[in-house]
C-alpha positions as CSV (number, residue, x, y, z in Angstrom):
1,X,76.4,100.1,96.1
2,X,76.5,96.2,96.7
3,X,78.9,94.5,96.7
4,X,78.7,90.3,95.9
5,X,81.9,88.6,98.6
6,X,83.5,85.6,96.5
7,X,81.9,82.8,97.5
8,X,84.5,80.1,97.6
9,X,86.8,82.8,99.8
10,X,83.1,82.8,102.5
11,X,83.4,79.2,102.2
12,X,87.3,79.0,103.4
13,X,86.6,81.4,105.6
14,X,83.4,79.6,107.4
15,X,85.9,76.5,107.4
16,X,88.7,77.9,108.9
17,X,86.5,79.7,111.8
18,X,85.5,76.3,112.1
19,X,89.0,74.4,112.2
20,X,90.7,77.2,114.6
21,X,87.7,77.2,117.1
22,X,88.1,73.5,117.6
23,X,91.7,73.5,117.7
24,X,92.7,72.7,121.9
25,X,94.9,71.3,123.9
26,X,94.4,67.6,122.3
27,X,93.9,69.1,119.0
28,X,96.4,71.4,117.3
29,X,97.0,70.4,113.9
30,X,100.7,71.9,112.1
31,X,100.2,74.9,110.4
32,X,102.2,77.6,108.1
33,X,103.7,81.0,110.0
34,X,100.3,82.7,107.7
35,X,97.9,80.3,109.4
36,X,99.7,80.5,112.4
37,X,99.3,83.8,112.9
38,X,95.6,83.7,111.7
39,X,94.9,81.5,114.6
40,X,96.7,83.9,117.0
41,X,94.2,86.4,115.8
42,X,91.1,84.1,117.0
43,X,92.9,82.1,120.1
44,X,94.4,82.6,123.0
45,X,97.9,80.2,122.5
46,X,98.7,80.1,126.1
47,X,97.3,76.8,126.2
48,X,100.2,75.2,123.1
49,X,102.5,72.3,124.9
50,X,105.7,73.6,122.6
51,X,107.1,70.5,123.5
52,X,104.6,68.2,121.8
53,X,103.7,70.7,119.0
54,X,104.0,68.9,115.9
55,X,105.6,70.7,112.5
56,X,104.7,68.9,109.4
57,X,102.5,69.9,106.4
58,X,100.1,73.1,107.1
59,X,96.5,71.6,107.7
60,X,94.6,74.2,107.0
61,X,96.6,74.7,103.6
62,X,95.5,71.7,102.8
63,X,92.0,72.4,103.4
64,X,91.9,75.6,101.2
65,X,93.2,73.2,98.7
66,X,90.4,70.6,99.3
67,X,87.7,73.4,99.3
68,X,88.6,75.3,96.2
69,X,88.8,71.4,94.3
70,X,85.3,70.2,95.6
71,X,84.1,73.9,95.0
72,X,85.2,74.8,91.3
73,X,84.1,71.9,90.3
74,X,80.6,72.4,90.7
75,X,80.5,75.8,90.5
76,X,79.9,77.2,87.3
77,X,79.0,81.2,88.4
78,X,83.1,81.8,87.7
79,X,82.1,85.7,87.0
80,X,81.4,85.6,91.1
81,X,84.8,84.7,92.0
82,X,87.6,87.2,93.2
83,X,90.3,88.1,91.5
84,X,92.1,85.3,93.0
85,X,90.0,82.1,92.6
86,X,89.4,83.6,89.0
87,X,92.9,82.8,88.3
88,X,92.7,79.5,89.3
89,X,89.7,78.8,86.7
90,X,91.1,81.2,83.6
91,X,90.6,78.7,81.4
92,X,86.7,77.7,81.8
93,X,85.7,81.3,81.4
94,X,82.4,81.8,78.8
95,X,82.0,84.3,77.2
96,X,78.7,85.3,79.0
97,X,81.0,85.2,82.1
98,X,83.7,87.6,80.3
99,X,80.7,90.0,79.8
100,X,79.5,90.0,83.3
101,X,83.2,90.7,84.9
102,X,83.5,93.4,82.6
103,X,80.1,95.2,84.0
104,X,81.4,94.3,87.6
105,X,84.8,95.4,86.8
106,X,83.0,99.0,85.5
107,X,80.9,98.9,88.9
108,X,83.7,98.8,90.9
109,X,86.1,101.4,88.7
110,X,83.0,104.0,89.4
111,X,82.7,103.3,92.5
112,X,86.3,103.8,93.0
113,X,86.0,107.2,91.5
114,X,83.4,108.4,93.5
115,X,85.3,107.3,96.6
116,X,88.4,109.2,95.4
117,X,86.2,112.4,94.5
118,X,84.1,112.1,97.5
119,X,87.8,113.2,99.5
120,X,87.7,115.5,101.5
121,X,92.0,117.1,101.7
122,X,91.3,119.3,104.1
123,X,89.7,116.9,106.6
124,X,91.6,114.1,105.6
125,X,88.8,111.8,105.9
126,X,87.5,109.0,102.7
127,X,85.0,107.0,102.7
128,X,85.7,103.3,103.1
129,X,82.6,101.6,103.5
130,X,82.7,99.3,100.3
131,X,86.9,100.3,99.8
132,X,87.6,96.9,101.9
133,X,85.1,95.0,100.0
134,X,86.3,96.0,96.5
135,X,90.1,94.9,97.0
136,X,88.9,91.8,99.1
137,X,87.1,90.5,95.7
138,X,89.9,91.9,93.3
139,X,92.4,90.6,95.9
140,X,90.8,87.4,97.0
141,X,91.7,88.6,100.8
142,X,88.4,87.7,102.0
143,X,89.8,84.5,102.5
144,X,91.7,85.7,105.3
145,X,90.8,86.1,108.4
């Protein structure tokens, strides 16, 4: 089965790869514990002067901000959004969108159940090849890295 990734959480996600493999020693911009730890994920942080490490406003929160503002409004494909950025755009939803979650929405339920009958209890074994993609777009945590 294929499955479509939200593309404003690919977007943030392209951008913060970006941000966190520029960040050095004579550019590390504040950031949240979440974003924080995101970056620990990608870099090694051996190289952080703690003295001079600034604590302020979380840049990269800000830029998720900036992205999802410049991207919802242009975007008019809301029944491609997860979950999440959905949310965020409740209010513009047509009704041909409505229709086209629904079907996605029905996709994803029998896909679930085919996952859940394809278990196997005596192995203990599932099949998880598209499990991580449904929750990231019901979720939104494809925006994470």
């Amino acid at each position: 089965m294929n499955f479509e990734k939200c593309p404003l959480c690919q977007k943030i996600r392209m951008e913060k790869l970006a941000v966190y493999n520029s960040i050095s020693e004579n550019f590390i911009p504040p950031l949240c514990k979440e974003h924080f730890y995101e970056l620990s994920k990608i870099k090694d942080l051996s190289f952080i002067n703690w003295n001079i490490y600034k604590i302020g406003d979380c840049y990269i929160c800000s830029l998720e901000k900036n992205i999802e503002k410049e991207f919802l409004e242009r975007f008019k494909d809301y029944y491609k959004l997860c979950l999440y950025h959905l949310k965020k755009v409740k209010d513009k939803l047509r009704e041909e969108d409505w229709n086209k979650l629904i079907d996605i929405w029905k996709n994803h339920q029998n896909h679930l159940k085919e996952l859940i009958e394809s278990y196997d209890y005596m192995k203990g074994n599932i099949s998880t090849s598209n499990l991580y993609l449904i929750l990231d777009h019901l979720l939104g945590t494809g925006r994470r890295i």
